[in-house]
N, C-alpha and C positions, 0 to 999 in steps of 0.2 A: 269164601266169597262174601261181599259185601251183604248185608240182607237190606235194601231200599227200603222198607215200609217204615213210617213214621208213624209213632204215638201221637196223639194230640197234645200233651204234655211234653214230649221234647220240641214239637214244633213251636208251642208257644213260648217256650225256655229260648228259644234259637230265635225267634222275630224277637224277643224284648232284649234281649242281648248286642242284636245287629248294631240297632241305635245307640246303644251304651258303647258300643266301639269307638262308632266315627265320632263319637264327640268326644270320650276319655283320652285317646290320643295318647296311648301308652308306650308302654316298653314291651321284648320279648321276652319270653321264655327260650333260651338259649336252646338250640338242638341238640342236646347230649342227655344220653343214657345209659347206665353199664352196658356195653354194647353186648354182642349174646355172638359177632361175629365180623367179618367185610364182609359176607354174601346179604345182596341187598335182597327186602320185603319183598314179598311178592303178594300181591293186590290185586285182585281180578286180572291175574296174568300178566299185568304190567310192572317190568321191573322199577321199582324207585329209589334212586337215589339221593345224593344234596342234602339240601334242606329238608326235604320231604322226608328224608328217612330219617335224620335224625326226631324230627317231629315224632317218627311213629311209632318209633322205638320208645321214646317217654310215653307216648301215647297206653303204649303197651304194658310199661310198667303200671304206671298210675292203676290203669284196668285189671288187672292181677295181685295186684297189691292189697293186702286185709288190712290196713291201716290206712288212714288219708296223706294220702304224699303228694310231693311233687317232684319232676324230675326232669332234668337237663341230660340229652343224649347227645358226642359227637356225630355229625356226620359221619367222619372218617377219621381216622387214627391222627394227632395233632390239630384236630381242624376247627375244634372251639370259636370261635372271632374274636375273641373280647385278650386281655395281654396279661391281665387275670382272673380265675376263678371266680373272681368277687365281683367282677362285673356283669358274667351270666347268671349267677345267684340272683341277685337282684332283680331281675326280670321274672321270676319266678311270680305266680298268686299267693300275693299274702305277704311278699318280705320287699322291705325296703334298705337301697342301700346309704350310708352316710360317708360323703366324703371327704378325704382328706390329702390333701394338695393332689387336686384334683382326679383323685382315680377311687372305687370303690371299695373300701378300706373294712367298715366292719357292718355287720347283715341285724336291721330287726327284722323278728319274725312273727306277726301277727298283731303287731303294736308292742310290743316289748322290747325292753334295750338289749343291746345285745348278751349283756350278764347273763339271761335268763336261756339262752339256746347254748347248744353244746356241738362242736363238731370233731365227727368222727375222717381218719383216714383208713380206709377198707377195712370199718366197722371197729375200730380202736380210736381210743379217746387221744388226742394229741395234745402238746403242749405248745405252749403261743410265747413271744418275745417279751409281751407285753407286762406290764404290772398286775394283770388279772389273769382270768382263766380263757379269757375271748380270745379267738384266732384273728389275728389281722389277716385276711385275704389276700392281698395284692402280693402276699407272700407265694405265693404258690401263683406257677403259671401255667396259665388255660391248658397248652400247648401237653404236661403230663397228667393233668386229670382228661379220663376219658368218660364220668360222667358223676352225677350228685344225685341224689337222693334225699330228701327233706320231708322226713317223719312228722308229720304235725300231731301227730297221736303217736302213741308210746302203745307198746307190749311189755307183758312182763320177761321176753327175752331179748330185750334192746335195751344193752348196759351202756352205764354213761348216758342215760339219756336227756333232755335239754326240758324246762317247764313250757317254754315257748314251742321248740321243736329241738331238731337233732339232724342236722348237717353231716350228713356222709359221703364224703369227696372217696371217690374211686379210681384206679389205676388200671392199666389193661391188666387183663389174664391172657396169656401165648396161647390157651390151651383152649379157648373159645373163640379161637381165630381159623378158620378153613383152610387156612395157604400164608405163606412168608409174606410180612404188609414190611417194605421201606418207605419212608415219606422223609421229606425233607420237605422245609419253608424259610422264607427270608422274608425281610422286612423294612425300608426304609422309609423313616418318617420324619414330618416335620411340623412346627410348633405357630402358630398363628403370631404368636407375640415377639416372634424375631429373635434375636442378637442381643446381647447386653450383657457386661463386664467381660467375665473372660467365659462367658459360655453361648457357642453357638446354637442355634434352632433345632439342628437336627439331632437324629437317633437310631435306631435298628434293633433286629431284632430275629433266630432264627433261629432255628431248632433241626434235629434230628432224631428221628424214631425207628426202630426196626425190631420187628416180630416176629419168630420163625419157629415152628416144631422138626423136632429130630426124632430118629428111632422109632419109625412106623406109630408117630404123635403122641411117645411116651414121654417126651419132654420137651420141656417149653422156655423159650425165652423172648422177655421183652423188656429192651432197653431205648431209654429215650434222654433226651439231654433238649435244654432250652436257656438260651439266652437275649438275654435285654440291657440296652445301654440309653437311656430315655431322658432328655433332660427335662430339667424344671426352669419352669417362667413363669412368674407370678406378679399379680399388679395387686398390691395390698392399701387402702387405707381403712382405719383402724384411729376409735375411741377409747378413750381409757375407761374405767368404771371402775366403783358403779357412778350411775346420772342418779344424781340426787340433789334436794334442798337445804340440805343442812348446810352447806359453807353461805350460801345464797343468806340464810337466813340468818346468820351470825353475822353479814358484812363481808365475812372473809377473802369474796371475790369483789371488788371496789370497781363500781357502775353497770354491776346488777343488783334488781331490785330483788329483796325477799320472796322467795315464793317460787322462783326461777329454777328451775330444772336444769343443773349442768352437768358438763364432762370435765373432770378436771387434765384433757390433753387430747392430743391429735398425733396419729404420726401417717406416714406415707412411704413405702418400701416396694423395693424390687429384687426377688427372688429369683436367685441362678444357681444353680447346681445341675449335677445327674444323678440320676438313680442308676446303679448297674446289680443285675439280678442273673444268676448260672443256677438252671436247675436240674437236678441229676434224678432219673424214675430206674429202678433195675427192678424188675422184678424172675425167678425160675419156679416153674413148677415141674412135678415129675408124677405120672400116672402110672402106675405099670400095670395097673388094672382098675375096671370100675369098684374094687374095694376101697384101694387107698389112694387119694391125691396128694402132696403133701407141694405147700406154694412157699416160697422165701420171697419177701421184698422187702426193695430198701427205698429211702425218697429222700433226697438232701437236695437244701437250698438255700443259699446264703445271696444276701444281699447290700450292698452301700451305697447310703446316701450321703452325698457332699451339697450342702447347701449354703449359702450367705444372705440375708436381707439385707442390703444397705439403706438404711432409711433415716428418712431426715424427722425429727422430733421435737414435740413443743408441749413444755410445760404450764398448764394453765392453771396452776393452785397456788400460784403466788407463790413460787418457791424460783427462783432465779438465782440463790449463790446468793443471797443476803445483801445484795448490791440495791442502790438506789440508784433511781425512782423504781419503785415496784408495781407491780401488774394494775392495771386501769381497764376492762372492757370498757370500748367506746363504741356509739353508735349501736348498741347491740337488737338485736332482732327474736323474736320471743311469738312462739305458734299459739292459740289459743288452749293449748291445753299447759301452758305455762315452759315449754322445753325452749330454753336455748337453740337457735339455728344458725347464727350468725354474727358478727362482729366485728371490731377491730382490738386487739389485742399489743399493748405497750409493755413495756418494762420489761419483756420476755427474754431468755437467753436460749437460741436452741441448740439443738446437736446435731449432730453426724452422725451413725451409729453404722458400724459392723457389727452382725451376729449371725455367729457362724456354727454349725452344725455337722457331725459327724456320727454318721450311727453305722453300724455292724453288726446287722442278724444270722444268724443263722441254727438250720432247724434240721436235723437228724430223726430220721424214723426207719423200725424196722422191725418185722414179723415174722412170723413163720409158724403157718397155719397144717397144721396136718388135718385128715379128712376121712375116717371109716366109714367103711357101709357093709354092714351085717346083709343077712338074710331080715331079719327084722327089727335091728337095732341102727342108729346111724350116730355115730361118735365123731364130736370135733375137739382136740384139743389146738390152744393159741397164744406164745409166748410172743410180748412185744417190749420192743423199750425203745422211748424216744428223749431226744433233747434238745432242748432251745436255750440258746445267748443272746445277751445284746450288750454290746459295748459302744459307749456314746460320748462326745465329747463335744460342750458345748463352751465356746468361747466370745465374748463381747469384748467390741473399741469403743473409747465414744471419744468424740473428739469435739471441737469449738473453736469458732474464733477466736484467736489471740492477738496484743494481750488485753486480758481480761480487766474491764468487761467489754462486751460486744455485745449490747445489750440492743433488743430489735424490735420493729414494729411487724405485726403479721396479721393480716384479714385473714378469716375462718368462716369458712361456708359448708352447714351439717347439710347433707344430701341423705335423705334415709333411701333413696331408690338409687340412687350409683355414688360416684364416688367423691365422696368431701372434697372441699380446695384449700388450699393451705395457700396463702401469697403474702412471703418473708418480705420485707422491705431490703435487706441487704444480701449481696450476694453469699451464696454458698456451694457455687461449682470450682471453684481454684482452691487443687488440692495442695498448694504452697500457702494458705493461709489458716486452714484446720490442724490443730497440734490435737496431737494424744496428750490428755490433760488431767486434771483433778477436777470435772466436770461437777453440772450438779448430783451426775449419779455414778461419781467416781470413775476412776479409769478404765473399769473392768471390772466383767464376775466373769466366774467358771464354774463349769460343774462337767461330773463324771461319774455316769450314773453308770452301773452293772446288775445284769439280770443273769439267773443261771436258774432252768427249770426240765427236770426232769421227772421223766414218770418210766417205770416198768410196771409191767399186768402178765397174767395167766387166765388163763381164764380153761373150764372141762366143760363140757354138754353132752347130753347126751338125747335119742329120737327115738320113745321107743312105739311098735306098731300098736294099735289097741286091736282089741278081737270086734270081728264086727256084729256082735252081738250090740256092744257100745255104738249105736246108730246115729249120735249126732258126732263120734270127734272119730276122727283118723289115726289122730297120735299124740302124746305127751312129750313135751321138751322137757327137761331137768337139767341144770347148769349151776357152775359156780366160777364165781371171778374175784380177783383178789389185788386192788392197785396198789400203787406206792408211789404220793408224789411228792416231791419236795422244791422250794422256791424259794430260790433267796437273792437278795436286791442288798446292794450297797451305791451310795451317792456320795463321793467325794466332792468336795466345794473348797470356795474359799475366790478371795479379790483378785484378782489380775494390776498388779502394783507397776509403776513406773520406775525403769530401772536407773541405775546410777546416773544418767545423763539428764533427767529429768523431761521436761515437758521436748515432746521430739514431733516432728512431720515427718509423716511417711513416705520413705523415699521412692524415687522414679520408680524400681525396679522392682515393688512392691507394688505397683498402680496396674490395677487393671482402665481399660475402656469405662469411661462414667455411664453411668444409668440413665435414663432420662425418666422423671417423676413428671413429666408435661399431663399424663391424665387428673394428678391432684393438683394442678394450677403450679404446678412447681417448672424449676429448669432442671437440669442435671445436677449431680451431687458425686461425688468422689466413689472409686468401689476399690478395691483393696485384699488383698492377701493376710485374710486378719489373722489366722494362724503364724504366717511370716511373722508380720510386724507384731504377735505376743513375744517370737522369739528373740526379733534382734531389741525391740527396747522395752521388751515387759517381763518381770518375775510371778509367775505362778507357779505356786505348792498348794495343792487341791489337798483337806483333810477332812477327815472323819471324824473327828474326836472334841468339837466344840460342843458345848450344851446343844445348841439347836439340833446338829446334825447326826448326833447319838441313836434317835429315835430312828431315824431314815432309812437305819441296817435293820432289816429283818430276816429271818426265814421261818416260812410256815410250811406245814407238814401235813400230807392229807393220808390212811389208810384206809382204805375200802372195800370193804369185806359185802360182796353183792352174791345174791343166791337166789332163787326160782324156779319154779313150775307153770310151764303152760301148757294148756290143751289146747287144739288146734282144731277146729270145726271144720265140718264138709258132709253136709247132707242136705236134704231135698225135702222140702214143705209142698207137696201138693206139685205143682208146677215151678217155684220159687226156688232157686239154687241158695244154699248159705252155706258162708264160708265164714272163716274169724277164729276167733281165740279167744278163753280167759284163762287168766294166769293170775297170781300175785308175785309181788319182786316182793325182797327184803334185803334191805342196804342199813349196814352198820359202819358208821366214822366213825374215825377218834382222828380228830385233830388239832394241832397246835401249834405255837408258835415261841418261838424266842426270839428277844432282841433285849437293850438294853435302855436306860433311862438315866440321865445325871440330876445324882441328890446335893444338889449346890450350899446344901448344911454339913456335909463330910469335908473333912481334912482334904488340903490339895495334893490331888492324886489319887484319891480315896472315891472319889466323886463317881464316879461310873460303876452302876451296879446293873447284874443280870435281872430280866425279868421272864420267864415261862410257866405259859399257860395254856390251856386248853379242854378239850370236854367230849366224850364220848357221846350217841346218840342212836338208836335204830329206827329206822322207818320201815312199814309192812304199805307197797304199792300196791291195791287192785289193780286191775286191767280188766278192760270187754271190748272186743271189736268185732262188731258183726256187720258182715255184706250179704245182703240181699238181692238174688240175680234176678230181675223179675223179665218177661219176655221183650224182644224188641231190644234188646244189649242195653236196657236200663237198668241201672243201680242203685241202690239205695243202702247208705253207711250210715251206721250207727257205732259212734266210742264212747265210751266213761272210765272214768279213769285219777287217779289219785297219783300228785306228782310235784314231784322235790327237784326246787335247783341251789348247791352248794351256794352259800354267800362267793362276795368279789374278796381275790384272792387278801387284796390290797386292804379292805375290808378289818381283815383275821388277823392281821398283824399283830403284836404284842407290845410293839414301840409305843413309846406315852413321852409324856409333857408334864412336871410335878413340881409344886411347891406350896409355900405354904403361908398364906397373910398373918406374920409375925404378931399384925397389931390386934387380929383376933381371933390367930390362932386356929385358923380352917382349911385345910388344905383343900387343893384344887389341881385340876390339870386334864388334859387330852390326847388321845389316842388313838387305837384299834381294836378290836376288841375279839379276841380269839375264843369267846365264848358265845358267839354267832351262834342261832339253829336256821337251817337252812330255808328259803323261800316255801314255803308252802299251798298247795293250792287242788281242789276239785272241778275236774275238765269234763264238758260235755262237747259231743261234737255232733253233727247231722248232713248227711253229704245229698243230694241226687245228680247222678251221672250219666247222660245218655250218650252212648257209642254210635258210633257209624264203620264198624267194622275197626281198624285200629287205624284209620288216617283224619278222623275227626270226633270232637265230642263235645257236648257245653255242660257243664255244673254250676250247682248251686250248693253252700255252704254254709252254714253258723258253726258258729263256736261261744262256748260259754266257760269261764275261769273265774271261781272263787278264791281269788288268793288269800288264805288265810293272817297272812301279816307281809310286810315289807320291810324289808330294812334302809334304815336311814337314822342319818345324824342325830344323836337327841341331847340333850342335857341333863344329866341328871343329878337332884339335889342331896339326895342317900346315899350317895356311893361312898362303899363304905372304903377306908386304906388301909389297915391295922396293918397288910403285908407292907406296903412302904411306909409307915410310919416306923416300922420293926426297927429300923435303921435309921432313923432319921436323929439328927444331932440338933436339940433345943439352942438357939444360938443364943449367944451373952445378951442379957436386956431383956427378952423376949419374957413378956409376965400372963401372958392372957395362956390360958390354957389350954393343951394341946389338944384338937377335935380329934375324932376318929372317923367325919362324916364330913363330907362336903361336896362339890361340884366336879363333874367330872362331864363331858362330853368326848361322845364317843358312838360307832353307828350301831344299833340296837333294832331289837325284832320289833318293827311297830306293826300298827291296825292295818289291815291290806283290804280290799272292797272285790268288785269285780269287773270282769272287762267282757267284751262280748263283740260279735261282730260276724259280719256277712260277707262272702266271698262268691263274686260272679265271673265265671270263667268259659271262655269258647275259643276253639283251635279246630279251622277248618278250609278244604280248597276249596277255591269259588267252582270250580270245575261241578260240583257236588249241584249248583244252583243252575247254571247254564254251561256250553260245552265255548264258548264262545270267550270263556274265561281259564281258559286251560292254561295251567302255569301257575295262575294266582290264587293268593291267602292267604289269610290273616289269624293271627293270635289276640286276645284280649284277654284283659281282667281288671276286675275293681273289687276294693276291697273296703270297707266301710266297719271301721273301729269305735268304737265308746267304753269308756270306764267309769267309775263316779271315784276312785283311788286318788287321793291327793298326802303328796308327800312333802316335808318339810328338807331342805340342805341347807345349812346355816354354813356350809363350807363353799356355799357357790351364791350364798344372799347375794354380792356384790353386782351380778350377771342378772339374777332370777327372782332377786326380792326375798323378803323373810315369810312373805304369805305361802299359803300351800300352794305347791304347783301340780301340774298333772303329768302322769308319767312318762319321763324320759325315754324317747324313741317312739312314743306313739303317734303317728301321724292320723287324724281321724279319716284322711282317705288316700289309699295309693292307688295308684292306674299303672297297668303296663299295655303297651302295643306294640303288633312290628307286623307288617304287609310286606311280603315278599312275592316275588316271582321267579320261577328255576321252570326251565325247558330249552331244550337243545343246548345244552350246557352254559346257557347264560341263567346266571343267579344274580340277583340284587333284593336287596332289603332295609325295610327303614322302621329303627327302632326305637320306644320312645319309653322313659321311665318319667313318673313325676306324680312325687307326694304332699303332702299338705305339711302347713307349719309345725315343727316339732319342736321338744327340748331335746335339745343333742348332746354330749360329751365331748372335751375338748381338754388336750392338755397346757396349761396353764405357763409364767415363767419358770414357778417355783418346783416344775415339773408333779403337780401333782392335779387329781381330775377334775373340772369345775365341768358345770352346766349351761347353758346357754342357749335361750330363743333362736333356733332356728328358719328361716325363710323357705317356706314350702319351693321346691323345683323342680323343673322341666328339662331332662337329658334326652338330647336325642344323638341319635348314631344311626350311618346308611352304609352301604359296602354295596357291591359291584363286584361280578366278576366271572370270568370263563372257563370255562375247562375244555381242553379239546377233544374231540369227539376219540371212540376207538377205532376206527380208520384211518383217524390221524396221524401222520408223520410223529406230530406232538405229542402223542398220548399220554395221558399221566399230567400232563402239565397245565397250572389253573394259574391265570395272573387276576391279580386283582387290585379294586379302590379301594379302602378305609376311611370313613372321616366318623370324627366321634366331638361330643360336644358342640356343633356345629351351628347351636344360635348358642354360641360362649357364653353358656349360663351361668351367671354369678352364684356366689355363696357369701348368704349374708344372715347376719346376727344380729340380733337386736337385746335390749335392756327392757322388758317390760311390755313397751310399746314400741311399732316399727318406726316411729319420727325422732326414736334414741336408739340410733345405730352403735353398734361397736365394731362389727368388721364387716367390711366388701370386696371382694375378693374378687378378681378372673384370672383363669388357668387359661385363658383361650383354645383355640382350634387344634386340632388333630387329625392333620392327613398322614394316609397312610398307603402305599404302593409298597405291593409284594408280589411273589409266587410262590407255590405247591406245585411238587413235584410227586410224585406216587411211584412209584416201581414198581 
C-alpha cells in the first residue's frame, strides 16, 4: 500500500522542484524497464497500465537498485515511442543526446563525450560501426529493446564498465512473462520538408513480437523483428573554415579591410535519401528447475543509408581557375566585432556539386548465459561474441558552367540565427548547361571506407552465502572475465576522372526533379544520379597504396583480462535499512596496433614498411555503494569509486606520417599512438531519494570526477625515431646530420581537472495532489554540469580555435520534460529535451573527427492515442498520432563565436499515424 505521510524534507524537495518544471520545459524519461512481466502493478488495488506502468516499473528499479541509475521501462512488449533507442535514452536525468541528420545518434552522459560511457546489451559490452568504441544508437530499434538501465556508479561486478556511466540495453526474457504476449505495430509517416529529387516525404515502419512458454513454463521463447524505411530531408547552408584574419590581413581577399574576420566560402544543399533499418531480437531460454536457467540470444541489425546533397557552392579565397578578373568583395558589411556578414562578391566561378553517400551497417550479437543456484552457492557462467561492419561509399560530381570561364557575380548574406543567402547573378537551374568538368575542385573524389569490429568474452562468477555471524554483508560475488577485441578500418580513395569523351552533361535519363534552394535566396539547381553519371562518363579506381593513404589502414587489438570480488551489504542501523556493496575490480590490457607508414627515402617499391606497437597495463578499481533506507521510503546514496575508460579506438592506431627535413636533418611526422593509458579518474556520488510507494518520487544528486589526465592531441619535441630511422635511406646531397629526435604530434595522456554537477529529478501523478487531476503527470529533470578541464585539439583548430577549449559534450545545463495524461485508454504526451551550448563531434570530408561549437537545443515531441477498452469488439487494438521535432529545431554550429556560423541545418517535422495491435 501507498504510505501518504510526508517528511518535511521530501515536501520541500517536491515544492522547489514544481517550479523548476514548468519553466525547464524538458524531455521524458522514456517508460521502459527490464520489465519483470505483462501483469500490470497493482497500487492500492488499482490496476495500472500505459504509461503509468511503464513509469513504475523504472520507478521500481531506480528504488532497488544499490548503485545510482536510471531507467527506461516499456509499457508493453514493442511499445517504446521513440524509432530508436537513442531517443528515449536521451530523456533520461543526466544524459544528453547529439544529433545527427536529425535523429538521436550518440548519448553524453553527465557532461562527458560520448568516449567516456560504455554500452552494454544484456549486460555484454557490444561492438559499434563506427571508428571508435561508442555505439551509434539509432542503430538499434526501440521496438526490440524492452528496457535500459544506466549505471552512473560502477561496482566491482559490472564489467565493461563506462567512466561516465554504462548503458545496458535489454531484451525480453519469455521466461518472466505470465502468458504468450503477440504485438504487432505499423507505422506511416511523413516528413514536413516535402518532395525533392527523386525522393518522396514519406516512410513506415512496423514490427512484430511474440512471446510464449512451453512445457509447464520450462521453456521460453521470444522473437521480435522491426522495420524502418524513413527518408531523409535536409535544408543545409553551410560556411567554410576556419573564419579567420589572416587572408584579410595579407590583402589576399581585395575590398576587405585588414582586421576583417572571414569565411573563405558558402555552400547551400539539399539532402534526399532513406534510411532503411530490419531488425531481428530472438532470444530461448530453458528452466527445468529453479537450479539451472540457461538463456541463448541473438540480436542482428543491419541498416542503409542512401543519401545525395546537391548543392550549389562558392568560392571565396580568390581561387576561381586562375581566370581573370579575380575576386573583388564589394560593398561589404563587417559587425562590430570585426566578422564579415555580407557583401557582393565578383570574379567568382561556382559549382553544382553531387555528393553522394552510401553506407552499410550491420551488427550481429549473441549469448548464452547459463545460471546455477546451489543451496548456498549461486553460479553464472557467459559466453558471447558479437560483430560489427560498415561498408561506405562516397562519391562527388561537380560540375560548372561551360565554356569556361563563367565567371559570376554573387551577393552573400551571413545569418548566424537561420539561414545565409547566397544570390548568383547568373542562372544555374538548366541542367543543359552545367558539364562534369575539371572544375576548380576537380571532377571528383571518392572514397571507401571499411570497418570490421569484433569482440568475443567469457566471462565465470560466482555467489557465495556468508554465515550470518558476518552481520553487515549477505554474500560475496567472485568473478572473472576475459575479452578479445579486435578493429580494423581500411579507406580506399582516389579522383573520380573524366572518361574518354571528356567534359559531358548529364543526361535526361540521369535527371532527377531539381531541388529548390529558395530558403538560401537561391532558385533550383539540377539533382542527378551521381553514382549513374560516375559510371557512364567517369573513371574511378579507389587505392590504398599512396603515401597519404598508407596510414588510414589500421587494426587495433584490445585483450582484457578483468577479475573481482564483491561483498554485498544488507543489514539494519538502528531503524535505518543498508544495503550496497564494496568490492574491487582489477582489469589488465595489453593492447596494440598495427598498421603501416611510407618511408619516401627507400627504393620504389620498397617504400611501405610495417609498423606495431603497443603496451600492457593493470588497474586495481575500488568500489563502495551504500543506501541508506531511512523511514517514510527516503533514501539516501552514497558511491566512491576509482574508474578507467579505454582511450578512442581511433585514438590507438599505429598509422603515422614520417619524414625528415633533409636541410636539417630532423625528422618529424603524425599519428596514433598505441601507447595510450587509459582516461582515468576518482568518482564521488550523493543521491537523496523520496518514494511515494513505486508510482512517484523526486531526487537530488551531485557527482564529483577527478579525472586524473585527458587525452588529446599534443606535439611533441623529444620524440625520439631511432625505430624509423632504422630504415631510413640518407638521400644523395643531404649533408646536415641525421637527428634521432624531433617533432611528432600525436594524442597523449595530458593534465585532466575535474567536473562536478547536480541532478534534480521528479516523476509524479497529479492525482497524488488533488483527485480532480486523475490521469495526469509529469516527469522532470535538470541537470547543472561544471569542470575547470580545458583541452587543446590542434586537429579541429580550424572549427574551435588553438586556445583551450572545454570538454566536448559538456553542455553546462540539460532539461528534460514530458506531461502526459492516460485514463480510459486515451494516452497523450508531450515531451521535451533541451541542452545548452556544447562542443560536439562531427565527421569531417576527409572522414576523420573534428570538433565544433554547437548551438544549445529544444526537442520536443507529442503522441496521442487510444486503446480500446476489454469489452471492446476492438480489443488489443491502440491507433495513434506521432509528431517529433515539432518547432523544427535547427542544428547549428558556430566558429568561436555565434555571428561565425558554419552550419544551419533543418530536418523538419515528423508526423507519425500508426496502430498496436496485442493478442
Amino acid at each position: 500500500m501507498l504510505n501518504r505521510k510526508r517528511s518535511a524534507l521530501s515536501i520541500a524537495l517536491a515544492v522547489a522542484l514544481t517550479p523548476l518544471m514548468a519553466s525547464a520545459q524538458t524531455a521524458e524519461p522514456t517508460t521502459a524497464t527490464p520489465p519483470t512481466g505483462t501483469a500490470a502493478t497493482n497500487l492500492d488495488t488499482v490496476q495500472v497500465t500505459g504509461i503509468r506502468r511503464g513509469i513504475e516499473n523504472a520507478i521500481a528499479i531506480k528504488q532497488d537498485a544499490t548503485s545510482v541509475v536510471e531507467a527506461i521501462s516499456a509499457e508493453d512488449i514493442g511499445k517504446l515511442p521513440d524509432v530508436s533507442i537513442g531517443e528515449s535514452i536521451s530523456r533520461l536525468p543526466g544524459l544528453a543526446a547529439q544529433r545527427v541528420a536529425g535523429r538521436a545518434q550518440v548519448i553524453s552522459v553527465r557532461g562527458l563525450s560520448p568516449d567516456f560511457a560504455t554500452t552494454l546489451l544484456n549486460g555484454r559490452e557490444v561492438v559499434s560501426t563506427g571508428d571508435n568504441r561508442s555505439v551509434e544508437f539509432d542503430q538499434y530499434p526501440s521496438e526490440l529493446v524492452n528496457g535500459v538501465v544506466v549505471y552512473k556508479t560502477p561496482d566491482a561486478a559490472l564489467v565493461g564498465q563506462g567512466l561516465s556511466g554504462t548503458i545496458d540495453m535489454q531484451t525480453a526474457r519469455p521466461l518472466s512473462f505470465a502468458e504468450r504476449v503477440i504485438a504487432v505495430s505499423g507505422r506511416y509517416q511523413k516528413s514536413s520538408l516535402g518532395k525533392a529529387a527523386n525522393v518522396d516525404p514519406y516512410g513506415n515502419r512496423f514490427s512484430a513480437s511474440y512471446i510464449d512458454q512451453f512445457m509447464d513454463n520450462t521453456w521460453g521463447v521470444a522473437i521480435g523483428y522491426a522495420h524502418s524505411d524513413m527518408p531523409i530531408q535536409e535544408n543545409q547552408v553551410g560556411l567554410y573554415e576556419p573564419w579567420t584574419t589572416e587572408n584579410t590581413d595579407n590583402g589576399n581577399r581585395p575590398g576587405l579591410a585588414p582586421g576583417t574576420v572571414f569565411s573563405d566560402g558558402i555552400k547551400a544543399l539539399r539532402r534526399t535519401g532513406n534510411t532503411k533499418r530490419d531488425g531481428v531480437m530472438a532470444t530461448v531460454q530453458f528452466r527445468p528447475s529453479n537450479v539451472w536457467t540457461s538463456t541463448l540470444d541473438a540480436f542482428h541489425t543491419e541498416a542503409e543509408q542512401i543519401d545525395t546533397a546537391n548543392q550549389f557552392e562558392l568560392n571565396l579565397s580568390n581561387y576561381n581557375g586562375n581566370y581573370t578578373p579575380g575576386l573583388l568583395i564589394s560593398t561589404p558589411q563587417v559587425n562590430a566585432d570585426g566578422t564579415f556578414t555580407g557583401g557582393v562578391a565578383s570574379g567568382v566561378y561556382p559549382l553544382v556539386r553531387g555528393m553522394y553517400n552510401k553506407r552499410k551497417d550491420k551488427i550481429d550479437a549473441f549469448g548464452w548465459n547459463n545460471e546455477f543456484n546451489f543451496e548456498s552457492v549461486k553460479v553464472v557462467a557467459d559466453v558471447n561474441y558479437s560483430k560489427a561492419t560498415r561498408d561506405e561509399l562516397n562519391l562527388e560530381n561537380n560540375l560548372q558552367l561551360t565554356p569556361m570561364p563563367q565567371l559570376d557575380t554573387v551577393g552573400v548574406v551571413v545569418n548566424p540565427n537561420g539561414f545565409s543567402q547566397i544570390r548568383p547573378g547568373l542562372d544555374y537551374s538548366n541542367p543543359d548547361a552545367l558539364f562534369l568538368t575539371n572544375t576548380i575542385y576537380g571532377s571528383g573524389y571518392g572514397k571507401v571506407p571499411q570497418v570490421e569490429d569484433r569482440l568475443k568474452a567469457a566471462r565465470l562468477q560466482a555467489t557465495f552465502a556468508l554465515p550470518e555471524a558476518m552481520k553487515w554483508f549477505a554474500d560475496v560475488d567472485v568473478g572473472v572475465n576475459y575479452a578479445d577485441r579486435r578493429k580494423d578500418k581500411t579507406q580506399a580513395e582516389g579522383n573520380i576522372l573524366l572518361g574518354d569523351q571528356g567534359d559531358a552533361n548529364i543526361a535526361g535519363d540521369l535527371q532527377y526533379r531539381p531541388v529548390n534552394l529558395g530558403f538560401a535566396g537561391l532558385g533550383t539547381i539540377p539533382a542527378w544520379n551521381v553514382p549513374g553519371a560516375v559510371d557512364r562518363y567517369m573513371v574511378f579506381n579507389p587505392v590504398t597504396n599512396l603515401d597519404y593513404l598508407i596510414p588510414k589502414a589500421w587494426t587495433v587489438q584490445e585483450k582484457t583480462s578483468t577479475a573481482w570480488v564483491r561483498a554485498n551489504i544488507n543489514t539494519d542501523i538502528g531503524a535505518v535499512g543498508v544495503r550496497g556493496n564494496i568490492g574491487v575490480q582489477m582489469v589488465r590490457t595489453d593492447q596494440s596496433s598495427q598498421s603501416n607508414y611510407f618511408d619516401r627515402s627507400r627504393p620504389a617499391g620498397q617504400e611501405v614498411l610495417p609498423i606495431d606497437a603497443g603496451k600492457t597495463y593493470t588497474d586495481w578499481l575500488p568500489s563502495l555503494n551504500l543506501v541508506f533506507m531511512f523511514p517514510h521510503q527516503q533514501t539516501l546514496r552514497f558511491a566512491a569509486a576509482k574508474q578507467v575508460a579505454r582511450p578512442r579506438v581511433d585514438q590507438m592506431r599505429a598509422g603515422l606520417e614520417f619524414g625528415v627535413d633533409t636541410a636539417t636533418g630532423k625528422p618529424g611526422g603524425s599519428g596514433g599512438n598505441p601507447l595510450l593509458d587509459p582516461w582515468r579518474a576518482n568518482a564521488l556520488d550523493l543521491s537523496y531519494e523520496k518514494y511515494f510507494g513505486e508510482k512517484a518520487y523526486v531526487a537530488a544528486a551531485i557527482f564529483y570526477k577527478d579525472l586524473k589526465s585527458y587525452v588529446y592531441t599534443q606535439s611533441r619535441d623529444d620524440y625520439d625515431f631511432s625505430d624509423l630511422l632504422a630504415s631510413y635511406v640518407i638521400p644523395p646531397g643531404m649533408t646536415a646530420p641525421l637527428l634521432t629526435t624531433g617533432t611528432f604530434s600525436s594524442p597523449e595522456n595530458g593534465k585532466g581537472g575535474k567536473l562536478k554537477g547536480l541532478e534534480l529529478t521528479a516523476s509524479f501523478p497529479l492525482d497524488m495532489f488533488t483527485d480532480s487531476l486523475r490521469g495526469f503527470g509529469v516527469q522532470a529533470s535538470a541537470t547543472f554540469n561544471d569542470s575547470n578541464i580545458e583541452i587543446l585539439d590542434p586537429e579541429s583548430a580550424s572549427s574551435v580555435g588553438s586556445d583551450p577549449i572545454s570538454l566536448p559534450g559538456l553542455s553546462k545545463r540539460v532539461y528534460n520534460f514530458t506531461a502526459y495524461y492516460e485514463r480510459s485508454g486515451f494516452e497523450a504526451r508531450v515531451s521535451q529535451r533541451r541542452r545548452s551550448d556544447f562542443i560536439g563531434e562531427i565527421g569531417n570530408f576527409n572522414g576523420n573527427r573534428t570538433l565544433r561549437y554547437v548551438v544549445g537545443e529544444n526537442v520536443t515531441d507529442a503522441q496521442i492515442s487510444y486503446t480500446f477498452a476489454d469489452d471492446s469488439s476492438l480489443h488489443g487494438l491502440t491507433l495513434l498520432l506521432q509528431g517529433s521535432n515539432l518547432t523544427n529545431e535547427p542544428y547549428r554550429t558556430y566558429a568561436g563565436t555565434k555571428d561565425r556560423p558554419l552550419e544551419y541545418i533543418e530536418w523538419g517535422r515528423t508526423y507519425m499515424l500508426g496502430v498496436n495491435y496485442k493478442f
